[in-house]
N, C-alpha and C positions, 0 to 999 in steps of 0.2 A: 513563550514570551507573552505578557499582558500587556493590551492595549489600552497604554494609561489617557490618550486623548479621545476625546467622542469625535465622529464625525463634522460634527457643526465646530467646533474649535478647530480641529485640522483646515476647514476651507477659513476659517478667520485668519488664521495664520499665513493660509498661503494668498489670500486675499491681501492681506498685511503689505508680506513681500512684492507683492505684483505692482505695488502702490508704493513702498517705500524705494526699491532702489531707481526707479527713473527719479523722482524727486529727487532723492540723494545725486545721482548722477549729473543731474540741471544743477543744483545746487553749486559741484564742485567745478563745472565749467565755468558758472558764473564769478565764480570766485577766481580763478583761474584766469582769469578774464582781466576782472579788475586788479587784481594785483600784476600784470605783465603791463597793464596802463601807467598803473602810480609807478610802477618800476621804472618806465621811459619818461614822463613828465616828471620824475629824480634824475634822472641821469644826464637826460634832454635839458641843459642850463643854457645853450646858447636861442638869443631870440631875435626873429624877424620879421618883416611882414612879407607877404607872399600875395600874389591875385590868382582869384580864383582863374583859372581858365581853360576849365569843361564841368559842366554836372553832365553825367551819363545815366537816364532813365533805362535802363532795360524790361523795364513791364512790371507788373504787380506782382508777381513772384519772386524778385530780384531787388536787391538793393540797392541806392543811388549812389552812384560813388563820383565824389569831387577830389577835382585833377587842380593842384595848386604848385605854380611856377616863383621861384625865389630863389635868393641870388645871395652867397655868402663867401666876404673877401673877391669879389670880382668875377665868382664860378655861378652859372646859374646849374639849376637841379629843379627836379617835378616831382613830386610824391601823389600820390594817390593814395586815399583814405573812402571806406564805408562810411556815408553821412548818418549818425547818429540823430536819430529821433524822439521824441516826444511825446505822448498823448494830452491831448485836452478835450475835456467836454463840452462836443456840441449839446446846447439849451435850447429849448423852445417856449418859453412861457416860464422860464427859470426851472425847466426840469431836464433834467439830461436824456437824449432822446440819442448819442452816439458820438464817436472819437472821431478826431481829426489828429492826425498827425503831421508835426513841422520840424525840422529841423532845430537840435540841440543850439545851434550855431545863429540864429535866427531864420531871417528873411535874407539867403545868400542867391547869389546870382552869378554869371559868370563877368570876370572884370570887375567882381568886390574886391577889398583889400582883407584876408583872415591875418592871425600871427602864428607865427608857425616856429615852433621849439625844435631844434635841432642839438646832435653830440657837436659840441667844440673839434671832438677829436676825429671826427665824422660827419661831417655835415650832410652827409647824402642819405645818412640816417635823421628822419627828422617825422615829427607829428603835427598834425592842425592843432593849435593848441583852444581848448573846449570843446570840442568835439569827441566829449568824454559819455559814455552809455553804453546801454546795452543791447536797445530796441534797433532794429533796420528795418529797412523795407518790407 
């Protein structure tokens, strides 16, 4: 049998690989991702408003999740959602010198009013409505 590749192309190739399937892999999570959102913000046609009431910090390694109470036809329900975030560039002298991250949703607090998309046919199924991304904590 002849070895039709040289060395140096064989580690390209596997250099390739080593590099293309985690990308691919991010890739189809991400997509995955997004389309199980657009799917419930379709489906999710009934709308309320809800208050926040809990952000939960669990540390820098962990993402912030906000506890929002709301009440449809006379029944109240809480959902809990991973707060989606942001980046923006901190400047100093107009040159970006590092990120800060906020909240998709704004400036929330516990005791704000969000709106919150819920099933008609379910209402105990329901989303923050804007709290749409992909960055967390």
């Amino acid at each position: 049998m002849i070895n039709v590749l040289s060395d140096g192309a064989m580690i390209l190739i596997i250099l390739a690989a080593l590099i293309a399937v985690p990308t691919v892999t991010v890739f189809t999570v991400l997509a995955v991702n997004r389309s199980v959102r657009n799917r419930k913000n379709a489906v999710y046609t009934g709308e309320t408003k809800g208050t926040v009431s809990k952000i939960v910090d669990k540390g820098l390694d962990f993402p912030w999740i906000i506890h929002v109470k709301y009440c449809v036809d006379g029944i109240n329900y809480e959902i809990k959602e991973t707060a989606k975030l942001k980046s923006s560039p901190v400047k100093a002298f107009g040159i970006p010198i590092g990120q800060k991250k906020t909240f998709v949703l704004g400036s929330v607090q516990t005791g704000d009013t969000v709106t919150v998309r819920y099933d008609k046919n379910n209402p105990q199924k329901a989303v923050i409505y804007g709290n749409d991304g992909i960055m967390t904590g």
